[in-house]
Each structure stands twice: as structure tokens, then as C-alpha cells.
N, C-alpha and C positions, 0 to 999 in steps of 0.2 A: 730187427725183428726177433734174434736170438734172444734179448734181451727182457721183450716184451714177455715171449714162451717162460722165462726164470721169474716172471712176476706174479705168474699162475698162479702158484704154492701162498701168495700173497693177499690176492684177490680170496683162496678158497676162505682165508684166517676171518678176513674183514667183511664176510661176504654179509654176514649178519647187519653188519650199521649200516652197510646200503640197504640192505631188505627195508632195518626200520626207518630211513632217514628218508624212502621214497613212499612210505605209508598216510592213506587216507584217512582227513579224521571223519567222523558221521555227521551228515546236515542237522542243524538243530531244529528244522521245521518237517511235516511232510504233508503232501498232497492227495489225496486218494483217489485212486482213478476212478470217473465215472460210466465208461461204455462198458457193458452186463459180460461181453466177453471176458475180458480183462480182471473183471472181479470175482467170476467164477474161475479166472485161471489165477488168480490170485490164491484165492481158497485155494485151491487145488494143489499149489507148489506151499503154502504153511502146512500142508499135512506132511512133508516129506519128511521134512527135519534136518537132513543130513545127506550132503553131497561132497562132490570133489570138483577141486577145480584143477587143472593139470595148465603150468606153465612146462612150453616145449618150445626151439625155436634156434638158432644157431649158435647162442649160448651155452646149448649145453657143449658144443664141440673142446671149447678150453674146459667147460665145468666152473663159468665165474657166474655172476647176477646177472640178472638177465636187464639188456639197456643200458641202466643207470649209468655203465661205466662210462660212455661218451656223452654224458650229458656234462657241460663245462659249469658247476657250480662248485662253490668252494667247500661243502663238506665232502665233496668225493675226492678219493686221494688217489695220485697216478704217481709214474718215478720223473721227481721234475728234470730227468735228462734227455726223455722221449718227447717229441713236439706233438700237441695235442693233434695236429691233425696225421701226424703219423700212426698214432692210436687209433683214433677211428678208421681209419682206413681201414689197419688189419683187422679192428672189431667186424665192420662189415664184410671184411673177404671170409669170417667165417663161412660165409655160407657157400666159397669154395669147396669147402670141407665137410662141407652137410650131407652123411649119405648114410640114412639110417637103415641100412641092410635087413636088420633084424624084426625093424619096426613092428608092431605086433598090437593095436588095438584090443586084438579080445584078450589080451595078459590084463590089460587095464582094466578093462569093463570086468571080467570075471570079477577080479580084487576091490572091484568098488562092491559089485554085488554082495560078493563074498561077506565085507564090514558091514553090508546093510543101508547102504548109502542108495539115496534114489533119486536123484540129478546129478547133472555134469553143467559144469561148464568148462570150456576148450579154449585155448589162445590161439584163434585168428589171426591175429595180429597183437605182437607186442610195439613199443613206441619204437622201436627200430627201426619199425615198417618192413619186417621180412613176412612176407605170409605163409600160412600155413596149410592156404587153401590155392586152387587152379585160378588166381586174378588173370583177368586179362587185363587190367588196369596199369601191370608193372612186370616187368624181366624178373622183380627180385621176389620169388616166393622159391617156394620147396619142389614144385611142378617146372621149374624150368632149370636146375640146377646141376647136382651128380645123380640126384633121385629123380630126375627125371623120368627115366626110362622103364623103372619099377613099375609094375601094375597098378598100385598102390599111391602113388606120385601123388594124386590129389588126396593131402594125408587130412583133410575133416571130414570129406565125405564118410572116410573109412572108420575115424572114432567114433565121428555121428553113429555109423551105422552098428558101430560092436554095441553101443550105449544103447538106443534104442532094440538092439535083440535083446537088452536085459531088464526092457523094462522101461526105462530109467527116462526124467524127463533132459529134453537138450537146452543147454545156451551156449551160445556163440559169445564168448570173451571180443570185444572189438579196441584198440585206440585209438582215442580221437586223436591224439597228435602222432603225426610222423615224421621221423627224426631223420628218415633216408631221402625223402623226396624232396624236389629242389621246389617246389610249392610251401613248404614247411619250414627246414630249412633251407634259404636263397645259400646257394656258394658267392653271391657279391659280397657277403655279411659273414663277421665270426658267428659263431654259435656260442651265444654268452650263456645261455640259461636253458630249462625247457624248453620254454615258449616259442613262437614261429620269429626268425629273427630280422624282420624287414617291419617298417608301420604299412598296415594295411589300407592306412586311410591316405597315404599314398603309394602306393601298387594296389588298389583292390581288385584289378583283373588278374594278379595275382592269385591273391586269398579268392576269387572265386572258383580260377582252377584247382584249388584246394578242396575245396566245397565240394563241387563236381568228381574230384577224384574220388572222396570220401563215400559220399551219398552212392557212386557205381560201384565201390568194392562192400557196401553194405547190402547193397540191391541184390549183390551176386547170392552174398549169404542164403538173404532173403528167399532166393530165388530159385536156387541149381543144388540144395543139401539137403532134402526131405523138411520134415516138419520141425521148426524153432519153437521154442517154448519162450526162450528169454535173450534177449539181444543185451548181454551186458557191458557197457563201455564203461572204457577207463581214460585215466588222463586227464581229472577234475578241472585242472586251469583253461583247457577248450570251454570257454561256456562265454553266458554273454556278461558284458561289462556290470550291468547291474545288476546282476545277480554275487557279483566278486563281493567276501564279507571278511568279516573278522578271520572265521576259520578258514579260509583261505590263502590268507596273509600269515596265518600260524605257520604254513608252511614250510616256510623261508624262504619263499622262488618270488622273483620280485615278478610285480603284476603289473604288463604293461598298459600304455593307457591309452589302447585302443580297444575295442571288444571281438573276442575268438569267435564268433557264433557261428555255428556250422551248420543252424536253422534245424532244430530236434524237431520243429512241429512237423515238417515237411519229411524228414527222416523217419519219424513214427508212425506216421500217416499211410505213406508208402512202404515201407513195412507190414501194416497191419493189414493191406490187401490183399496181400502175397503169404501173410502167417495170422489170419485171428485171434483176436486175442494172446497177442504176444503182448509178454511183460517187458518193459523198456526199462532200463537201470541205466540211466546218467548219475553217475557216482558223484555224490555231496551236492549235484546241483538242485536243489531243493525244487521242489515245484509238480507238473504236471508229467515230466517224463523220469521222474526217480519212482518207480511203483513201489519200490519196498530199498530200506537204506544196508546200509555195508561198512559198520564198523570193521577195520583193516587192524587182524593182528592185538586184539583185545575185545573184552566182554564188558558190555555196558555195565555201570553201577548199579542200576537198578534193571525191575522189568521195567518194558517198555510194549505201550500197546497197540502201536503201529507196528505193521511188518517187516520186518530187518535180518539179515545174517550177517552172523562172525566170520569174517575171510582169516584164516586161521592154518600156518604151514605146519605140516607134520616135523617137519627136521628145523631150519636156522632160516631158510632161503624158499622160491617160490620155485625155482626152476634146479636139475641136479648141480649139484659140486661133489666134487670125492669124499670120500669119509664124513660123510654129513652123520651129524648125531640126531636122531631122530628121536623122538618124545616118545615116552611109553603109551601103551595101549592105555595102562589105569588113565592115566594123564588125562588123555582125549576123552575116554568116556568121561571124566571128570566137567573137563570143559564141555562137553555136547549136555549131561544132561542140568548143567549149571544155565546154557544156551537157552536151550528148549523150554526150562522154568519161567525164564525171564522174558519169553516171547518170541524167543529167534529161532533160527536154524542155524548149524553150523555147516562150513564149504573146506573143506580141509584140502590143505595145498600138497600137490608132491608132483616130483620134475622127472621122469622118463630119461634117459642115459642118453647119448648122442647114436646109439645105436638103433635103440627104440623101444626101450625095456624098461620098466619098474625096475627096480631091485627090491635084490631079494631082500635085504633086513625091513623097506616097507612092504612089502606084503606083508611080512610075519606079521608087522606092527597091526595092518589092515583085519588080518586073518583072527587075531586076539578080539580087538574091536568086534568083529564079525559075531564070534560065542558068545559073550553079553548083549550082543541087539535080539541075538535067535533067542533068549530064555526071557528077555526083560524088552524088547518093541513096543509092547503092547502102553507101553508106560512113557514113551517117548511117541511114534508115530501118531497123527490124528488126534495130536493135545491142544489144548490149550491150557493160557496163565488159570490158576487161582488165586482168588484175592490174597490170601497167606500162602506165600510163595516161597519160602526160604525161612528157614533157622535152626542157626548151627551149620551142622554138616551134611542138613535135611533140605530138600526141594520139592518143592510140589507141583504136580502137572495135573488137567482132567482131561478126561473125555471133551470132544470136540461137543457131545450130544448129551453132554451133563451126567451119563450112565456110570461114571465111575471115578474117583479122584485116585492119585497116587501118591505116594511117599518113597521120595529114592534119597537112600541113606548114603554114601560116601563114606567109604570104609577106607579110614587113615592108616598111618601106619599103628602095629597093635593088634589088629583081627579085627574080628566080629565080635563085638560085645553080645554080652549074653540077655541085652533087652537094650530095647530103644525107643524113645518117650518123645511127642511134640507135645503139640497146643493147639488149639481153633480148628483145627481141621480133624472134627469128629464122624468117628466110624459110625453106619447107619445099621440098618437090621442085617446086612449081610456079614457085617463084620467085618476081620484082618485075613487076608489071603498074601501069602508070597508068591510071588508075579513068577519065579521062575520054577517053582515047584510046587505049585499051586494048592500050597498044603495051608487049610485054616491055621491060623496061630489064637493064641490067649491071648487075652489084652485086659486091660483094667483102664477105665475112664474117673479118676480125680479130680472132681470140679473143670475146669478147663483143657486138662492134661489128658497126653493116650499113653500109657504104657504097654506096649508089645515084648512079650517073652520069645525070647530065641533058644528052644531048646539046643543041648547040645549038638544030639544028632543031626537036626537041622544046620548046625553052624558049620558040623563038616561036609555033610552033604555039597553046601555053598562052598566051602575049600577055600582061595583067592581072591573070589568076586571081588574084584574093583567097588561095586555099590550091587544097596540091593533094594528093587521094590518093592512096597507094597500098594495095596488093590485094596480100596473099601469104598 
């Protein structure tokens, strides 16, 4: 086990190709929900734009990726002198060692606040099967461990509850597959792959204790943590056989040939008794329970005019490692308002320390983000696409209610140039206004073209700005 502790420093190096190597691609069709809850709570989450998703869970105790490493596929790399099952073992006895003293929810929720951010989503459960919430389904969660005895112990009621004083809408992050429980993986069977490692179509009393354990630790969700906005499940390959496609098999996780289905209609159904118009996100399973899709860790090529967000990690990884290099603020705002042009929202990742703390270099990250959503919001929040969406280092958003279009410019390295010109998307009688200092500007209209003057005052006024909008 000494041995395993000296691979840490290995895990933090390579943490990154597991992040991308366990990444979702986006279904290529989608569904639209039809019950009027659902659609007005659909509306309702594309006005945000901009949320966080917090992986936390016994992962962070070494500071490695969260999961993947016990999954037995051959792009994950161990030391081949430790026996795979000696690995998993101590990965799972993390959670001897899980005793977040410090834990602190409203550090977090403040910091989402703070960036502007206005949903969460929480991991419940990552494919580990360690929870994050009071199961009674399982010994293995955070409520029955070393944090037991903390006040706090049931640690989602308590994020639910810092997020919801700020405002902010909730989801409940869920896995369909469980990688702890002997319904998932059988100990009769190695564990070759993700997948559950027994054929169900012989054991299916089995795979239906599976089923049943899943659907009760969803129930709890549903049931015992105030109000849910969005139940998002991961773990694309739980789905049913006929739905298995191209992109699926892109994977690289071989597809076994029986079918996972762990019955969504029956899961949403019962769900949506207990939470109205909650939004269902089955990740890539195309159809009636993906309300809006989840490109994982990249931005579509084009806009897109169904519902969708960028799952997108502030640092390398979804959950903490040490010395993580964390992406600038410009960065992010680059990515959210390139997101937001193109029809999405962006969900931005960051991992909580094993104690139970942000860190401090993401905050600052957060805090940066924060000062451009307060002077420029209004340019992002409650948008929607325009048909001329993008050109150059331009994006366009409008008002949800047609009342206003915007131009947010992306300032490269170089400054602020002292004017800046599109096309097609011409200024009305109101004219050019800058979004954060709501100062009329000059403009000149050339056949097709706008050109806006940026005095100079103006350009220092702006200082920095990552981008800047305008309003006409």
C-alpha cells in the first residue's frame, strides 16, 4: 500500500487523459419534452446560462480522478506490480479516510454567486457508488463513515441548502452505474470493463436488484432534500440495447449484448411526483428522458437550437488534485460567452479539497469571472441565438423578448482596438450603447457593415476586459 501512496504524484501528472478518456460525446438527435411543467422549467433553466457542477467524493482524499481509476480498461494506466484487485480495495477504503472537518457549503455557494453562476449541479453519486447523501440503500456514503458524527453528515442536504439561499437552481448529479455494489459489479466475475460484469439475461433477479437499489436511492433524492430542479444522470452505457449507436461504440468500452435498462420511464415518472417538472438529463441517451444534451469538455461547432450545455472543468480534472492549473478567468468568459452565442449554457467544473474547501486560486478564478458578468449579464443572462451568431472574434446574443440584440467582442491579446466593425446585425434607432458603461458610442453603417468607435477614454475606462458588449 506504501507503494500505491508513491503513485499519487503520478495519478496528479496523468490526471488529465483520464478526465478526457472518460468523456461524453453529445447525442446526435433530441426529444422535446411535452408535459407544460417541464417546458416552462425548461425555459426557465436556458435563461441562466451559467452554472457549476462540483465533483466531491473520496477521491479527493489522495487528490486522483475521481472513479476511472478502478475501472479495468486498457487506456487506464496502474503500476503493473500492484494486483488490480489490490488497487481497488484501497481506492474504496478511501472512504476510511473521508472526514471533511472543514466542509463548508456556503464557501461554495458564495463563489458560484459571487461568478454569477445560477444553478448547481452536486455529485450524489459518482460511479464508485460512494454517496454523498444519508442512503439508506448502502453503509458506503459520507453519513455513515468518519463524518458521520458531524452535524452536517448528510452533506447534500447542506449544499442543496447553501445553493438554494443564493438563489440558484438545484440538480442532483446521479450514476447509473455502480462500481461498489455486488448488483453491478458481481465479486463471482473480474471486472473487465465499465459495464455490470455478469449477463443479465442470465441472473436477471440480479440486474433487478439493481434496478430497485437504483430507483430507492433516487427516490431518496427525490424525496428527503427540498426542491430538485434537475436530476442529471451519468454513466451513458446504462441505457437500453436499442438505443446503443455509433457514438456510443466511439467510446471504446466494449458494448455488452445484453441490454442495461434500468427503466427511465418508471424513474421520471416517480420523480416528477415528488419534484414537478423536473428536468431529466440521461446523458447521450437520446430520446424522451435527455431534456436538454451535455457536450462533455468541448463547444459545439456550430450554434445549436435545441437545449444543451458545455460540461467544461475549470482546472485539468473534475474533482480536486494538487497543484491543478486552473484556466484563466479571460478564458472562461471566452468559453461562456462563445457557449451562450451558440445556444448553450455553460456548467463549469471545480473539486472541493478532501477537507471541504474550494481553493483559494479557484475562487480568485471565480471572483474575476464574477466583475464581467456584474458590468456585462445583461448580454449573456435571458438570451437567446441570432440568426448571425458569430464573426471573427464577435458573438451575438438577443433578448429572449426580441428587445435588444448584443455584440460581445473578445479582446485578444493586443488591447482594445480603437473601433470595431461586423455585418447583418444592424443597429436600430436606438443605436450603440456599451453594455458596461452604458455610454452611447459613434458608429457608421456601410452598406452591410457597423463600424463602432472606441474612444480612447473609453478604452481605459474598460482597462482589461476580457470582452466587451454592446447593446443595440
Amino acid at each position: 500500500m506504501k507503494k500505491i501512496a508513491g503513485l499519487l504524484f503520478l495519478f496528479s501528472l496523468s490526471v488529465n487523459l483520464l478526465a478526457q478518456s472518460g468523456v461524453h460525446q453529445q447525442s446526435s438527435t433530441y426529444q422535446a419534452p411535452t408535459d407544460p411543467l417541464v417546458v416552462a422549467k425548461l425555459d426557465q433553466w436556458r435563461d441562466q446560462k451559467f452554472g457549476m457542477i462540483i465533483h466531491w467524493g473520496i477521491y479527493a482524499v489522495p487528490g486522483i480522478v475521481e472513479s476511472w481509476s478502478i475501472c479495468s480498461e486498457d487506456w487506464i494506466g496502474r503500476d503493473s506490480t500492484i494486483k488490480y484487485d489490490d488497487y481497488k480495495q484501497w481506492y474504496f477504503d478511501q472512504s476510511k479516510k473521508f472526514n471533511p472537518t472543514k466542509f463548508n457549503p456556503d464557501q461554495w455557494a458564495k463563489a458560484a454567486k459571487t461568478a454569477g453562476m445560477k444553478y448547481l449541479v452536486f455529485t450524489t453519486k459518482h460511479h464508485d457508488g460512494f454517496a454523498m447523501f444519508d442512503t439508506k440503500q448502502s453503509d458506503y456514503s459520507i453519513a455513515k463513515g468518519p463524518f458521520a458524527n458531524n452535524p452536517k453528515a448528510d452533506v447534500a442536504k447542506y449544499v442543496f441548502e447553501s445553493f438554494r439561499n443564493q438563489g440558484m437552481m438545484i440538480g442532483a448529479y446521479f450514476s447509473k452505474p455502480d462500481w461498489h455494489t455486488e448488483n453491478y459489479w458481481w465479486p463471482m466475475y473480474a471486472t473487465a470493463d465499465r459495464n455490470n460484469n455478469y449477463d443479465i439475461r442470465k441472473f436477471p433477479w440480479r440486474w433487478e436488484a439493481f434496478k430497485k437499489y437504483t430507483h430507492s436511492q433516487i427516490d431518496e433524492l427525490m424525496s428527503n432534500y427540498g426542491k430538485v430542479d434537475i436530476l442529471w444522470l451519468d454513466g451513458g452505457w446504462v441505457r437500453p440495447l436499442e438505443t446503443v449507436n455509433d457514438e456510443v461504440r466511439s467510446w471504446g468500452a466494449t458494448i455488452p449484448a445484453w441490454s442495461q435498462d434500468i427503466d427511465m420511464a418508471t424513474i421520471a415518472r416517480n420523480s416528477r411526483i415528488k419534484q414537478p417538472g423536473l428536468l431529466v438529463v440521461d446523458r447521450t441517451v437520446h430520446g424522451p428522458y435527455e431534456n436538454y444534451q451535455t457536450p462533455e469538455q468541448r463547444i459545439p461547432e456550430n450554434k445549436l437550437d435545441q437545449p444543451w450545455e458545455s460540461c467544461i472543468t475549470l482546472g485539468g480534472a473534475w474533482g480536486y488534485v494538487p497543484n491543478e492549473n486552473f484556466k484563466s478567468a479571460k478564458s472562461v468568459i471566452h468559453q461562456l460567452v462563445e457557449i451562450v452565442a451558440k445556444g448553450g449554457s455553460l456548467l463549469l467544473g471545480v473539486g472541493p479539497t478532501a477537507e471541504g474547501l474550494l481553493q483559494e486560486d479557484a475562487i480568485s478564478r471565480l471572483n474575476e469571472i464574477g466583475a464581467w458578468m456584474d458590468n456585462n449579464g445583461k448580454a449573456i443572462y435571458g438570451t437567446r441565438t441570432a440568426d448571425h451568431y458569430k464573426e471573427n472574434n464577435l458573438f451575438f446574443t438577443q433578448a429572449k423578448d426580441h428587445s435588444a440584440t448584443y455584440a460581445i467582442s473578445l479582446i485578444k491579446d493586443g488591447g482594445i482596438p480603437e473601433r470595431i466593425s461586423w455585418s447583418k446585425n444592424l443597429p436600430g434607432r436606438n443605436g450603440v450603447t456599451e453594455v458596461q458603461t452604458g455610454k452611447k458610442l459613434k458608429y457608421k453603417i456601410i452598406g452591410n457593415n457597423v463600424i463602432v468607435e472606441l474612444p480612447a477614454k473609453l478604452r481605459e475606462e474598460l482597462g482589461n476586459t476580457p470582452a466587451i458588449a454592446f447593446a443595440f
